[in-house]
C-alpha positions in Angstrom: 79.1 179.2 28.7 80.2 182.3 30.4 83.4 181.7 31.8 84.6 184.7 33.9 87.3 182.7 35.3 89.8 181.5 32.2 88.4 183.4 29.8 87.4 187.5 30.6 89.2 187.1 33.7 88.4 187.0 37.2 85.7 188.7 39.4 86.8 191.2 42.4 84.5 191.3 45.2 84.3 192.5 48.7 84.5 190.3 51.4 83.4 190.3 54.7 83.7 188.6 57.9 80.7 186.3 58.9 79.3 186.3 62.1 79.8 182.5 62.6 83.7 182.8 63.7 85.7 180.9 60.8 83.7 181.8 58.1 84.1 184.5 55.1 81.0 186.0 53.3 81.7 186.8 49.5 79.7 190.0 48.5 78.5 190.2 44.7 81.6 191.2 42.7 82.0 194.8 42.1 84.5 195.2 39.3 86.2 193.2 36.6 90.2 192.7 36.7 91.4 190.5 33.8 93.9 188.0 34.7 95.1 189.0 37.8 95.8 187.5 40.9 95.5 190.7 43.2 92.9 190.9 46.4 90.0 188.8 47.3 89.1 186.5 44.1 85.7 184.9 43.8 86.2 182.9 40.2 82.3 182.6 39.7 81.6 180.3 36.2 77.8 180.6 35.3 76.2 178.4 32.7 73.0 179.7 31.5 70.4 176.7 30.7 67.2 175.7 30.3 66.5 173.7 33.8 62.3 172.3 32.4 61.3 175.4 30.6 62.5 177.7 32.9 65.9 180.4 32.7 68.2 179.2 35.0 72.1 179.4 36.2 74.4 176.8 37.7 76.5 178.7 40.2 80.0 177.0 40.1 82.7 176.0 43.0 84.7 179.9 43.2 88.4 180.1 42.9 89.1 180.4 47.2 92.5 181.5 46.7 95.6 180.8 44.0 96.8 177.0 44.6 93.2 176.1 45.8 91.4 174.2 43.2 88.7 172.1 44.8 86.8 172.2 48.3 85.2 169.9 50.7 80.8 170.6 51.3 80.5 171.2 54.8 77.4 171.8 54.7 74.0 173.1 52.7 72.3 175.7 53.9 68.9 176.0 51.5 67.3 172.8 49.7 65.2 172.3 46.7 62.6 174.9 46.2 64.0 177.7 48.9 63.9 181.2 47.4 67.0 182.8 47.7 68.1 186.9 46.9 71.3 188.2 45.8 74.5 187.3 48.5 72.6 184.5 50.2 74.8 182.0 51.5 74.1 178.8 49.6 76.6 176.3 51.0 79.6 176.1 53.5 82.9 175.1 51.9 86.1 174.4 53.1 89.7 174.0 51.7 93.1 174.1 53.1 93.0 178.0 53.5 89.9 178.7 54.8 86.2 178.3 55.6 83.9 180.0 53.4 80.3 180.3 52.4 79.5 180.1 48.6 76.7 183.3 48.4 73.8 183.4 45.5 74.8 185.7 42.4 71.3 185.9 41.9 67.6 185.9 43.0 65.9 182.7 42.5 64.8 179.8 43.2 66.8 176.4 43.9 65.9 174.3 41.6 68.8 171.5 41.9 71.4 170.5 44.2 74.3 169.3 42.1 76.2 167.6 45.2 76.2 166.3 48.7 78.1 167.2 51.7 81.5 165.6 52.0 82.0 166.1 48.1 85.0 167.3 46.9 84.2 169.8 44.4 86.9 171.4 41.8 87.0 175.1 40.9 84.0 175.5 38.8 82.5 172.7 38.7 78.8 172.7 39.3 77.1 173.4 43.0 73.3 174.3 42.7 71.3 175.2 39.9 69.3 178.4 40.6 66.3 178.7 38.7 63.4 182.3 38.4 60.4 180.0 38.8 60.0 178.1 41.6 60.1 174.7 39.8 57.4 172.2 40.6 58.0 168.9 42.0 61.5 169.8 42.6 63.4 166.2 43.2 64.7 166.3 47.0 68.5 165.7 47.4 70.2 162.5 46.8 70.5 160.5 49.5 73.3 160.0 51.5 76.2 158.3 50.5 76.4 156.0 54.2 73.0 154.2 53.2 73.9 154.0 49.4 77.2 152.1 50.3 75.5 149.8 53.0 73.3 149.1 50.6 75.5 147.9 48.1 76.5 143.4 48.6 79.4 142.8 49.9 82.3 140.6 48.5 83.5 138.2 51.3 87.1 137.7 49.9 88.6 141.7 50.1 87.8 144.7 52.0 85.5 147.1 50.1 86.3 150.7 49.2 84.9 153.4 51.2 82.2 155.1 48.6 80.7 153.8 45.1 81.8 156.7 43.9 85.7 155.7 45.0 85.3 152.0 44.0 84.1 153.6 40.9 87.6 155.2 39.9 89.3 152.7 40.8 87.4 150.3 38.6 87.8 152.4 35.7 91.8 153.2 36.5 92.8 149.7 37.8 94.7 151.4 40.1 94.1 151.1 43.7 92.2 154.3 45.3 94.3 157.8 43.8 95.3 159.5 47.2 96.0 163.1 45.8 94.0 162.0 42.8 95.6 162.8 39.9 94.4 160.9 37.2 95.9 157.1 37.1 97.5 157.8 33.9 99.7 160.9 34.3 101.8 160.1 37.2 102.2 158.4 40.7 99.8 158.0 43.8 99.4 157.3 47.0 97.1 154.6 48.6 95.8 155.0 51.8 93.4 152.6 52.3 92.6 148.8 51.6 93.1 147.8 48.4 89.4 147.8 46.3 88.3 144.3 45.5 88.5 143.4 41.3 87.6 139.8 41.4 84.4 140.7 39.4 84.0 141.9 36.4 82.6 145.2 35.3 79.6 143.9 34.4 78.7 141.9 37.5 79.6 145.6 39.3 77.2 147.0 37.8 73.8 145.9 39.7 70.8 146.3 37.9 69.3 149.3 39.4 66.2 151.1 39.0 67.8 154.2 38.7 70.6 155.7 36.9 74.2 155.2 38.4 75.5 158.4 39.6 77.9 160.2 37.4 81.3 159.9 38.2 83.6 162.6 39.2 85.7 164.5 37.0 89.1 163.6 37.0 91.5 166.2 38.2 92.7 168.8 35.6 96.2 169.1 34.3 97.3 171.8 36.7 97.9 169.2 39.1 99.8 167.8 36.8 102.7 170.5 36.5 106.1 170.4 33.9 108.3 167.9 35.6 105.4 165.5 36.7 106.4 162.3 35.8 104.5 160.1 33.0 103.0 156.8 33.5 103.6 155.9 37.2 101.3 153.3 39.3 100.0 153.5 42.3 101.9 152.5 45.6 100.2 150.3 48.2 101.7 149.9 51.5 100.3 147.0 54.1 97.6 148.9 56.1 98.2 149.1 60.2 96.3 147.5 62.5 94.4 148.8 64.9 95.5 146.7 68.6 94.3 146.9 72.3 94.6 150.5 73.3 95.1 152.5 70.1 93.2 155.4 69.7 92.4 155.8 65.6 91.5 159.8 64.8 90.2 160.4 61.5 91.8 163.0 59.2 90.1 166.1 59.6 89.0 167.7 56.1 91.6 170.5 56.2 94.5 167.7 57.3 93.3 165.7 54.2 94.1 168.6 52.0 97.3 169.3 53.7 98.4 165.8 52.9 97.1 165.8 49.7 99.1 169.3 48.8 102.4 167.8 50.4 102.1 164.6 48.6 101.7 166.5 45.6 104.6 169.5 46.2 107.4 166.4 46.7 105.9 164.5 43.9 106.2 167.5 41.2 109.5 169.5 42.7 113.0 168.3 42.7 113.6 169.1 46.5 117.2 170.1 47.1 117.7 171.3 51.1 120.7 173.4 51.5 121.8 174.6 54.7 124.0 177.6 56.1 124.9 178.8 59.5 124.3 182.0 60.4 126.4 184.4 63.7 123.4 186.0 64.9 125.1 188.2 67.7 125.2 191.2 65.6 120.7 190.8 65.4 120.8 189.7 69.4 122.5 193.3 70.1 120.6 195.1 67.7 117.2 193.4 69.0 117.9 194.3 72.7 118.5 197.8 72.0 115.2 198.4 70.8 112.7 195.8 72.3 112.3 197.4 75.7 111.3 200.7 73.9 109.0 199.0 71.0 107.7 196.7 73.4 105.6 200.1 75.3 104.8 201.3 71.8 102.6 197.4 71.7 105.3 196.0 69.4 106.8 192.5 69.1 110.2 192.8 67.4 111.1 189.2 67.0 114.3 187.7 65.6 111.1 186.0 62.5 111.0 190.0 61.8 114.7 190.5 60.8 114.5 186.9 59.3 111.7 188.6 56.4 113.4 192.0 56.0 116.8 189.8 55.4 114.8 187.3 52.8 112.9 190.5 50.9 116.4 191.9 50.3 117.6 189.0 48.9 114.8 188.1 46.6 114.9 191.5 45.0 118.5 190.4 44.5 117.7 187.4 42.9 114.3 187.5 41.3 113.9 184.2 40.1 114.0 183.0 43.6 110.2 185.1 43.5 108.8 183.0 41.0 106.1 180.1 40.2 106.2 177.8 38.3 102.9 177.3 35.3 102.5 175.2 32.5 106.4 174.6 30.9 106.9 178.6 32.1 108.4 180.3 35.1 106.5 183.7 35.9 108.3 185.9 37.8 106.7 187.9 40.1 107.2 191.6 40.1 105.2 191.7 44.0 106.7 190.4 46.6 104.4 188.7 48.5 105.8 186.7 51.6 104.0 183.9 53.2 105.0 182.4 56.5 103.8 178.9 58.3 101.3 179.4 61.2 100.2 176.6 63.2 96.5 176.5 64.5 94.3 174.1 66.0 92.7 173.3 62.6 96.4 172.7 61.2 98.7 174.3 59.1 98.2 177.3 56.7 100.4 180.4 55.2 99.3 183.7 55.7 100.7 186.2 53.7 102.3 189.4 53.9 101.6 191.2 50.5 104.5 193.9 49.2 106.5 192.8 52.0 109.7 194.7 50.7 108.0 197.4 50.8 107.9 197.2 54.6 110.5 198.2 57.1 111.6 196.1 60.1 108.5 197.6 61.9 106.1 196.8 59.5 106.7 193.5 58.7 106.8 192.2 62.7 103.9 194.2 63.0 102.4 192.7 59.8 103.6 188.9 61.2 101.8 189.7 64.6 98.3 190.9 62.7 98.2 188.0 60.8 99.6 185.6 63.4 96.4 186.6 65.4 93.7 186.1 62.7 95.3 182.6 62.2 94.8 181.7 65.9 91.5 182.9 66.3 90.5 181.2 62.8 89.3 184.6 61.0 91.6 184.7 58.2 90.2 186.7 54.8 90.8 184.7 51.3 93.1 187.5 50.6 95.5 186.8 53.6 96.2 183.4 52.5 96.8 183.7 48.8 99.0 185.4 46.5 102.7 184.4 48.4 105.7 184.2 46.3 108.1 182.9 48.5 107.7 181.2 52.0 109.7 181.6 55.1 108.9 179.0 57.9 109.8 179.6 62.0 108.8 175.9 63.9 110.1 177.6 67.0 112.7 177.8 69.4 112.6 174.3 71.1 115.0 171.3 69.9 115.1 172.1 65.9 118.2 172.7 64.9 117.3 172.6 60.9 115.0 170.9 58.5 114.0 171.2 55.4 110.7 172.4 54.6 108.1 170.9 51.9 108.0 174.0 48.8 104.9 175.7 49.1 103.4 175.6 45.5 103.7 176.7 42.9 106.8 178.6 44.3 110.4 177.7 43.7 111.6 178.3 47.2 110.9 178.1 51.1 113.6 178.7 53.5 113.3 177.4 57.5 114.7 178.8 60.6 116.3 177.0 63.3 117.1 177.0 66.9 119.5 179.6 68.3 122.2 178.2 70.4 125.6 179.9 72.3 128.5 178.3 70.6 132.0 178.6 70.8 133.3 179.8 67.6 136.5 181.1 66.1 136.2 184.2 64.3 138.8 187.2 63.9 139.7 190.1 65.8 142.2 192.8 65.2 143.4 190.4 63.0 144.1 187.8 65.2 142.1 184.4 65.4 140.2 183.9 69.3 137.3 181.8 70.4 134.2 183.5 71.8 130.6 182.7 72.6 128.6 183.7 69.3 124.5 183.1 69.1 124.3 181.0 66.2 121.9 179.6 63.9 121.0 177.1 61.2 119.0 178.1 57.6 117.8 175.5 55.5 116.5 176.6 51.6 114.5 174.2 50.2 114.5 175.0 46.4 112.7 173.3 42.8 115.5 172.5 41.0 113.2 172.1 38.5 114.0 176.0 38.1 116.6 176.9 40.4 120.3 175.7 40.2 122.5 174.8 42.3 124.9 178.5 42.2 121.3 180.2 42.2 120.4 178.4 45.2 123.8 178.7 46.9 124.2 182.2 46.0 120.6 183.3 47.6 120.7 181.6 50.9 124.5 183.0 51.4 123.1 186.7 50.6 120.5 186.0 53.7 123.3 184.6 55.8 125.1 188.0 54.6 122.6 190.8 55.8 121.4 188.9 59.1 125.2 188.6 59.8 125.7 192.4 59.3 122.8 193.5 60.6 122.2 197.0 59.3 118.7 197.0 59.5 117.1 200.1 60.1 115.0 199.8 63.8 112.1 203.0 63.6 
């Protein structure tokens, strides 16, 4: 085994924007860059084997971005027998981040598809096996898994699960079906389905069959499994809705599934504490009308989300834990300061990112926002503008949110939300003497893992933001 990945460390390559919109192209890797999580990372674990006398290599699921640990088969583009060269796109993948295509490391022929569309397939796991001779009497694929499950008997008295390869798990765990699939002994889960049927044994399950019953799926690894997850939980099953007269029923989209799966899993692992502060904005209105008319002919958005970063950046240099993840019983903090913000698209959620944000000025940073902003919209985000973030800062918009607190993005400690911006009366001081007078005012919510950060840590943070947006001395190029 050659494992790149854990082991030597991780594969830089260049990547490039496919022609079909949505989808990223992974060149060959041109360098080696141990143990980082810098730039475009295609993790790419080869196993070297003997596939019926001939040298061959099993290319493995990549690493699509830090957080991402298994994708969803869209789709195959060769089959059995199809000669491929070096970069070929072998299959379309998709995870919470992106769309990408899974290229050939090598030239070749396919001598095994390891799994079907619809799979989901963890970071380096097996895809294809790729093989120098064209084998002979290459085995088509597998059939698909609709047929195999109709074809399976029904038991009258409960609902059946929805694959074999599901009912399989649960079998094994008995636990119902394992929403974000950790495995059934190492902590809680979520059902979303009907409950499987267990009236029959495991050997009356198992059908005599003429062929060997698939292998089943590897559990997930412990990395969904962080410090702090608790030990030992069951499953939860909640009475399933039913579907009446005019109802419309819309099946979760492959990307939703994954968001769901990564939320049930952030408020499953982190302590959530939400702590709120109200911030006088009039000192950013002025500032902001001063200079948007003029920025604005230059081709420059200066939002009030732009002073929102600069604010955050300043404070997370002044408390660097706040920039941190969390690993295995460990807290790394990061020395870049990588800020990712919530975009919403038609395909759902995701978190660009703004690498070395400090490092920008006002400017750079709404000009960084709108960039990205755009490649989320028109679905063309790169692996490298979705990966990497060390802290979050969220903006749901201006209409009817006053605050909220947002689900941490992981494995960060912290995300903080923006609300709505509102006149208000308020009493503040003047020449020393108290008066009422219309301030524009705002709601912050920090959501932070007190699994690492404290309360006074917490506190302290948020206040520092409410400081600098209050005072406003931002410099405005």
């Amino acid at each position: 085994m050659n494992d790149l990945a854990h082991g030597a460390g991780l594969w830089r390559g260049v990547v490039a924007t496919h022609p079909r919109p949505g989808l990223l192209t992974y060149a060959a890797p041109t360098s080696l860059d141990p143990m980082t999580h810098a730039d475009c990372r295609v993790a790419r674990q080869v196993e070297m084997e003997d596939f019926e006398g001939m040298a061959s290599e099993t290319v493995t699921m990549p690493e699509l971005g830090e957080s991402v640990v298994e994708g969803v088969i869209v789709e195959w583009l060769v089959q059995p027998g199809d000669h491929v060269n070096v970069d070929d796109p072998l299959c379309e993948v998709e995870t919470d981040k992106a769309n990408a295509e899974v290229p050939s490391p090598r030239e070749g022929y396919i001598a095994k598809i390891l799994v079907e569309v619809d799979d989901v397939v963890e970071v380096g796991n097996g895809l294809v096996v790729i093989s120098d001779e064209k084998p002979e009497g290459v085995a088509e694929p597998s059939p698909a898994k609709e047929p195999e499950a109709a074809a399976k008997p029904e038991a009258p008295s409960s609902p059946q699960l929805s694959s074999s390869s599901e009912a399989e798990r649960a079998g094994r765990s008995g636990n119902s079906l394992d929403f974000s699939r950790p495995s059934s002994d190492n902590g809680p889960s979520i059902h979303t389905g009907p409950p499987p049927t267990r009236s029959a044994p495991a050997q009356q399950q198992a059908a005599p069959k003429q062929q060997a019953p698939a292998p089943a799926k590897a559990s997930r690894p412990d990395r969904w499994l962080p410090f702090g997850h608790p030990d030992g939980g069951k499953a939860y099953r909640y009475p399933q809705p039913r579907v009446e007269d005019g109802d419309t029923v819309e099946k979760f989209s492959r990307r939703r599934h994954m968001i769901a799966e990564h939320m049930v899993i952030s408020q499953s692992v982190s302590p959530h504490v939400v702590t709120v502060a109200e911030v006088d904005m009039t000192n950013v209105v002025s500032l902001r009308a001063a200079h948007k008319g003029r920025l604005k002919s230059q081709g420059i958005r200066l939002t009030y989300f732009a002073f929102m970063l600069k604010a955050t950046c300043e404070a997370l240099r002044e408390f660097p834990i706040m920039n941190s993840v969390v690993g295995d019983k460990q807290v790394i903090k990061k020395g870049a300061l990588n800020l990712g913000f919530a975009a919403e698209t038609e395909q759902g959620l995701v978190v660009p990112v703004i690498r070395n944000a400090d490092e920008l000025n006002l400017i750079g940073l709404a000009k960084a926002v709108d960039r990205l902003a755009t490649k989320a919209r028109e679905n063309s985000l790169e692996p490298d503008d979705v990966t990497g973030g060390t802290f979050t800062v969220s903006n749901p918009g201006l209409r009817g949110n006053l605050y909220g607190g947002a689900i941490i993005n992981q494995p960060q400690v912290g995300i903080l939300r923006m609300g709505e911006m509102k006149k208000r009366p308020m009493v503040i001081t003047r020449d020393g003497q108290d008066v009422i007078a219309i301030r524009q005012m705002m709601y912050i919510a920090l959501s932070y893992d007190h699994r690492v950060i404290d309360g006074v840590t917490g506190n302290g943070f948020l206040y520092r933001v409410r400081e600098l947006l209050e005072a406003a001395e931002f410099h405005v190029g």
